[in-house]
C-alpha positions in Angstrom: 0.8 -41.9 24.2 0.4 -38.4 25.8 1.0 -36.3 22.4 -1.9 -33.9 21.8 -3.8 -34.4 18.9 -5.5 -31.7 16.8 -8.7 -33.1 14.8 -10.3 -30.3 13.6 -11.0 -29.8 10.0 -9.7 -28.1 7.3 -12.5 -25.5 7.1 -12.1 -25.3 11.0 -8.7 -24.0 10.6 -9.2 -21.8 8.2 -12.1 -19.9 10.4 -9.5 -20.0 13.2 -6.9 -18.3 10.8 -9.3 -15.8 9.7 -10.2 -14.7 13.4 -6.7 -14.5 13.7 -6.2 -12.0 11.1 -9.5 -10.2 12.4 -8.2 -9.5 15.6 -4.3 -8.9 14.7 -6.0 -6.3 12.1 -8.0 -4.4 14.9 -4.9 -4.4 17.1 -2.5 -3.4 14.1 -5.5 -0.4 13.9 -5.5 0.6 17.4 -1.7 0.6 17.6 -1.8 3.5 16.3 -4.1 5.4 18.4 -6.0 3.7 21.4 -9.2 4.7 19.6 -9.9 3.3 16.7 -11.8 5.9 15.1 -9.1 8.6 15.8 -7.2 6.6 14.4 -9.5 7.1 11.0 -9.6 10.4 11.6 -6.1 11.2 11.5 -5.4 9.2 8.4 -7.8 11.6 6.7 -6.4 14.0 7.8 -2.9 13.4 6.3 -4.9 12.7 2.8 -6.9 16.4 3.3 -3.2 17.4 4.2 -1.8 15.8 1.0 -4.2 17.4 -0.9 -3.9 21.2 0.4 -0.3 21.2 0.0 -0.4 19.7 -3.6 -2.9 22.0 -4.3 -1.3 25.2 -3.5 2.0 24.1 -5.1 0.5 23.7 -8.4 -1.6 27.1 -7.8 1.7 28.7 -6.8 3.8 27.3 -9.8 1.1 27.4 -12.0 0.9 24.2 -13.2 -2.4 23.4 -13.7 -2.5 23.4 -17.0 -0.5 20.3 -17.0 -3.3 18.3 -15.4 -6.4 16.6 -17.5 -9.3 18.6 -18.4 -11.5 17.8 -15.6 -11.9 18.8 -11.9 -8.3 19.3 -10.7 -8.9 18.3 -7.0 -10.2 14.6 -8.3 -7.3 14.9 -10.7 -4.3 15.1 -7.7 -7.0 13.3 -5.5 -6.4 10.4 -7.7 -2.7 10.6 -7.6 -3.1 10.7 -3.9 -4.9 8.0 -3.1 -3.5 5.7 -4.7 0.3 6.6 -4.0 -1.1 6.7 0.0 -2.2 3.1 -0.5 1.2 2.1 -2.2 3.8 3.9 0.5 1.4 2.6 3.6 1.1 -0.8 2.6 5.1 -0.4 2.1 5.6 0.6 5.7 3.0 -1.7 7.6 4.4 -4.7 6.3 8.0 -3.8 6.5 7.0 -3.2 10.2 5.0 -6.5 10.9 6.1 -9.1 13.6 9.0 -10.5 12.0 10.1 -14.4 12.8 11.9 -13.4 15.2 9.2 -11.2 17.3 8.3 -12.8 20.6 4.6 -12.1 19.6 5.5 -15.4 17.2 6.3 -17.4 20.2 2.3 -17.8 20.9 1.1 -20.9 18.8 -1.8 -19.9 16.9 0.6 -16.8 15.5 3.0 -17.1 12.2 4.5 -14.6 9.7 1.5 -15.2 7.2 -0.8 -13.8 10.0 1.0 -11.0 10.6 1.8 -10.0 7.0 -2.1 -10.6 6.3 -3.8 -8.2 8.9 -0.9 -5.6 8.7 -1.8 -5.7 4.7 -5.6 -5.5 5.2 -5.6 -3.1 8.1 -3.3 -0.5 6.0 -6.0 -1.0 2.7 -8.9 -0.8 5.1 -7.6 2.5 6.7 -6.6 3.7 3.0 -10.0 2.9 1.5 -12.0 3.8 4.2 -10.2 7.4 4.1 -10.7 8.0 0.3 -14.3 6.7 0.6 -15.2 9.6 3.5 -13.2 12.0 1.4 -14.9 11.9 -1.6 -18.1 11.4 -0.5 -17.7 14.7 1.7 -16.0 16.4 -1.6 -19.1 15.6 -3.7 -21.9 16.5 -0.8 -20.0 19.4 0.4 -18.3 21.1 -2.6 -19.1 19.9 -6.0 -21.2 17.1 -7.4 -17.8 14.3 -8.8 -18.3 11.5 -11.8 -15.9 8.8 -12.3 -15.3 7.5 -16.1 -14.9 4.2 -15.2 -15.4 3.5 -11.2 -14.5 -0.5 -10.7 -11.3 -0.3 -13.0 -10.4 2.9 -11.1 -10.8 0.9 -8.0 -9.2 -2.2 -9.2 -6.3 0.0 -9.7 -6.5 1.3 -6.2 -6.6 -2.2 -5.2 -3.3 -2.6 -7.6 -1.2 0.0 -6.2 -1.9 -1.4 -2.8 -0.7 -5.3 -4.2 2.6 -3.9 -5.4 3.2 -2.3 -2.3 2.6 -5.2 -0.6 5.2 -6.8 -2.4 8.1 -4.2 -2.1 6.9 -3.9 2.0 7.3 -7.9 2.1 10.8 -8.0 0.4 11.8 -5.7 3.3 10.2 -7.7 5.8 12.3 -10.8 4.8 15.6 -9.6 5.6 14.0 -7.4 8.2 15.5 -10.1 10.9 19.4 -9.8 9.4 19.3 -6.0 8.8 16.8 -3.8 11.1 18.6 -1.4 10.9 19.0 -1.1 7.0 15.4 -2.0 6.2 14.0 0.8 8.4 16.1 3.4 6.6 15.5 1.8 3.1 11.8 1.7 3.5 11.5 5.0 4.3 14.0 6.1 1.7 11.3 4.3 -0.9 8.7 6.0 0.4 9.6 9.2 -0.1 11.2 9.1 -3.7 7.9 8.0 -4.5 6.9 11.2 -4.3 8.6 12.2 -7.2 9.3 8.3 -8.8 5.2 7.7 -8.8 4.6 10.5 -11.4 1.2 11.6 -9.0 1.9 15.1 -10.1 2.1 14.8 -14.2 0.4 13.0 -16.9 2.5 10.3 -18.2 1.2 11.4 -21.9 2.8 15.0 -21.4 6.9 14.2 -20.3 9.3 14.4 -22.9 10.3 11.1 -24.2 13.6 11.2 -22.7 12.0 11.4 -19.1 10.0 9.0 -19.2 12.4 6.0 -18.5 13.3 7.6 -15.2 9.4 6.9 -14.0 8.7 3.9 -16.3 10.4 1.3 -14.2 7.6 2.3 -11.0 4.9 0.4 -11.2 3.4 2.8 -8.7 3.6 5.2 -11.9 1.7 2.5 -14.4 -1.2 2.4 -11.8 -1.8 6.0 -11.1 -1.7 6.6 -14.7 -3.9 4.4 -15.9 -6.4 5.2 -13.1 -6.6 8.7 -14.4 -7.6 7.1 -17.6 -10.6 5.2 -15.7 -11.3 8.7 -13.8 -11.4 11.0 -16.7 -13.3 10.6 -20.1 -10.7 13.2 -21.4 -7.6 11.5 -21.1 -6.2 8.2 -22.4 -2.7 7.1 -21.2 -0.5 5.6 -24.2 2.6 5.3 -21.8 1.5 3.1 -19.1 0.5 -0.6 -18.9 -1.6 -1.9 -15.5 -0.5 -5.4 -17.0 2.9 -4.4 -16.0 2.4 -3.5 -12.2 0.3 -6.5 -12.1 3.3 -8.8 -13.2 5.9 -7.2 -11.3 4.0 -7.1 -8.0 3.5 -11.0 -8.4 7.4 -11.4 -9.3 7.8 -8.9 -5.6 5.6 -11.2 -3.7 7.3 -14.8 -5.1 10.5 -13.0 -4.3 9.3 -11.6 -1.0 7.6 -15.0 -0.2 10.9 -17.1 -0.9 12.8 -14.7 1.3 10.4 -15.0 4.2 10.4 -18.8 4.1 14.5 -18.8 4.2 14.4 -16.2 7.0 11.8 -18.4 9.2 13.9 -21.9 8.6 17.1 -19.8 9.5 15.9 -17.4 12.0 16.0 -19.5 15.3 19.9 -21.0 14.1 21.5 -17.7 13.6 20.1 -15.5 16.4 20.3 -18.8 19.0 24.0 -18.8 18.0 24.2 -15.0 19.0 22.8 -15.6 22.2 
């Protein structure tokens, strides 16, 4: 007689979900600095960093004849970016309010609006970086063209899906092994410095390397987005199809996970207590 009952709409719930994510995603933002645009600032600034250091290791080892004929700073800047969108989607979500958070005990919140805004807040930070760079690079330095600019994107936008399935596999077990996920997230991140292939042309290793990189699909979409960049270069060793495929079978897998996780959370841990 006295039970509450909710009678708004479908469409009504949805908008409330959506603010939801709007205002987790500014607070996942400001986390990381109390002003939001220092917090901008300073993810540029690890891109710019990125890109120095990249560039004078390859100047030092003198490697830039292995890059694409083109302008060599777009060339790594294109590696970059894309393996920056990958590794930060990777950590945001593997450090999202888990089931177990007390930030889920408040009603409106669950898992999916966590996993959301930490998602969009790490791809609008990511985008929003390698837009300001590039448009500073061509105003300031040296006038850029892109081959093929909405594929390139799209495979921005790719690199970022698949690393929003690996970062939501880790954020499934996140509740039984803290400990382990923290040290195997950031152990993923930085092999893909190496595993992501950002620094050579899939078209120039030796055939028997290539299986060491070919299982990332990190690699696949940095390869073929230096196809969409460039005019001179056409990648015969990569397949976006495949990072598309194996970032849906990460999310099912991720998704299923989560869903256990949430059922079983509240059993295990209140028998801890």
């Amino acid at each position: 007689m006295f039970a509450h009952r909710d009678n708004s709409s479908t469409l009504s719930r949805m908008a409330t979900t959506c603010e939801l994510i709007f205002h987790s995603m500014v607070r996942s933002v400001r986390s990381k600095n109390s002003n939001a645009l220092m917090a901008i600032l300073v993810n540029i600034m690890q891109m710019v960093v990125f890109v120095a250091v990249f560039y004078i290791m390859f100047s030092v080892l003198n490697l830039r004849r292995s890059a694409v004929r083109g302008d060599f700073l777009l060339y790594m800047m294109s590696g970059i970016f894309l393996f920056m969108c990958h590794v930060k989607a990777v950590g945001a979500i593997a450090s999202a309010d888990s089931a177990s958070s007390p930030m889920m005990q408040h009603a409106p919140m669950n898992p999916f609006i966590a996993v959301a805004s930490a998602a969009l807040s790490a791809l609008y930070l990511q985008v929003l970086s390698m837009l300001v760079i590039l448009v500073l690079y061509h105003i300031a330095m040296t006038p850029i063209t892109i081959y093929d600019p909405i594929p390139a994107i799209g495979m921005v936008l790719l690199a970022w899906f698949t690393g929003c399935g690996v970062g939501l596999i880790f954020y499934s077990i996140k509740p039984w092994f803290p400990g382990f996920v923290s040290i195997a997230s950031t152990v993923y991140q930085r092999a893909n410095m190496i595993a992501s292939g950002k620094m050579f042309l899939a078209n120039t290793l030796p055939g028997f390397m290539l299986p060491i990189f070919d299982w990332n699909p990190l690699f696949h979409t940095i390869d073929q987005a230096r196809g969409f960049v460039f005019i001179n270069y056409n990648p015969h060793f990569s397949n976006w199809k495949y990072a598309l495929w194996v970032g849906v079978a990460l999310l099912m897998i991720g998704l299923m996970g989560e869903f256990y996780t949430r059922r079983n959370a509240s059993i295990s841990w209140g028998a801890r207590r």
